[in-house]
N, C-alpha and C positions, 0 to 999 in steps of 0.2 A: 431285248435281252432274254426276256422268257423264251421268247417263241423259239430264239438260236440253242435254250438250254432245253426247249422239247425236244426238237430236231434232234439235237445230239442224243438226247435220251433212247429216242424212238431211232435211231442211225445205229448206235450201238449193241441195239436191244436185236435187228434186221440183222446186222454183221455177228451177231453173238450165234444166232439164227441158226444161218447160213455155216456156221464154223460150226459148229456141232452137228448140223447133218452131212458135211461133209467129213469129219472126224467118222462119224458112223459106216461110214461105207469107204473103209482103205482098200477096199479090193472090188476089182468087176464082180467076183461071185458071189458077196453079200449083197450085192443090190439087185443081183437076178434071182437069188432066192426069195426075194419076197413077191415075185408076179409082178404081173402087168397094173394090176387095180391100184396096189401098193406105190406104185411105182409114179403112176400118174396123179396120185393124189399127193405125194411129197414134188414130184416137178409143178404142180400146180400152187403148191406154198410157197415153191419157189419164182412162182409166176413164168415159170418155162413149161413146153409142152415132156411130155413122157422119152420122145426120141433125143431130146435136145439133152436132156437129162442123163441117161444112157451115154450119148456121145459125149458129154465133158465127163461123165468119170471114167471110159474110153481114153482119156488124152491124160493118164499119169497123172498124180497131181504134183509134179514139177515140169508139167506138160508145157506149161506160159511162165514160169517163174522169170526168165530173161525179160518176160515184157514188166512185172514191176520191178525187175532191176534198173531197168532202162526209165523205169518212171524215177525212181529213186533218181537216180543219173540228171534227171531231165529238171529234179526239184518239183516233180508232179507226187501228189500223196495219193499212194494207190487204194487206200482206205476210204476217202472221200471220193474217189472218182466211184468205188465201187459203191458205196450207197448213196452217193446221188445220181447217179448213170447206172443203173445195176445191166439193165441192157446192153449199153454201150460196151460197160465192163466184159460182159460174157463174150459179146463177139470179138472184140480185142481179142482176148484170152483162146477163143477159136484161132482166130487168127494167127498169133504166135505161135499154136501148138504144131500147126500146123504149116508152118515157115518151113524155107528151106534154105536161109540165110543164118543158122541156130550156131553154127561152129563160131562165122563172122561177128556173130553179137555178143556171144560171148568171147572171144579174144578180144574187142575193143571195151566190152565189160573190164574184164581183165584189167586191160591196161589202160583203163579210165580212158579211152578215146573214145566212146561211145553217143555222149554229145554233140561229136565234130562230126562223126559218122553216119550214124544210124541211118538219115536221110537217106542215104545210098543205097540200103538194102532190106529196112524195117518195112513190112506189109504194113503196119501201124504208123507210118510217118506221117500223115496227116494228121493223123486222129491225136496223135502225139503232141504235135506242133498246134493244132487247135486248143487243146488241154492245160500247156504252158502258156497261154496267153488269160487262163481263169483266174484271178489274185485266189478265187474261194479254193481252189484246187492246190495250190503252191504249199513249199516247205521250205524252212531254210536250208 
């Protein structure tokens, strides 16, 4: 029970992190204003390199929003998948932004047929379907 209430502690402490550095940078030109040096020492807190960095704040930050809709959808909690897969997370999130299936996922978002769906045309289908089978991952 300790150990599950450090985890959450240190999980929350990661995503609290994360959520205010990216509050900090709503726009591409505040995060080019700070240089290169700047720039690879916050991708490196974030345990991504400088370019990786760069490129997700590149991708809007409503750039993947359908992909944790689609978690939501799925009864995957996109909270826990992101700090305990923070990796796995970012590529996902590349991945979605990067769809070109985004109209289709949201119309079955929409209209809640996204569960029946998504297979068909989500980049993330496996990784999705692997995801829902975690009890530690699941929401009601």
């Amino acid at each position: 029970m300790a150990m599950n209430e450090a985890s959450g502690s240190f999980a929350a402490r990661l995503s609290h992190l994360y959520g205010n550095i990216r509050n900090c940078f709503q726009t591409l030109s505040e995060l080019d204003e700070l240089g290169p040096e700047l720039q690879s020492e916050i991708a490196a807190d974030l345990g991504i390199d400088r370019h990786r960095l760069l490129e997700l704040n590149r991708l809007a930050a409503n750039g993947a929003e359908e992909m944790e809709r689609l978690m939501q959808a799925l009864h995957i909690d996109p909270v826990e998948v992101r700090l305990l897969s923070p990796n796995q997370f970012r590529e996902m999130q590349s991945n979605c932004s990067h769809c070109a299936s985004k109209e289709q996922c949201r119309h079955d978002l929409g209209m809640h047929q996204a569960p029946e769906n998504f297979a068909t045309y989500c980049v993330n289908a496996s990784e999705m379907n692997a995801l829902r089978v975690q009890p530690d991952l699941l929401v009601d």
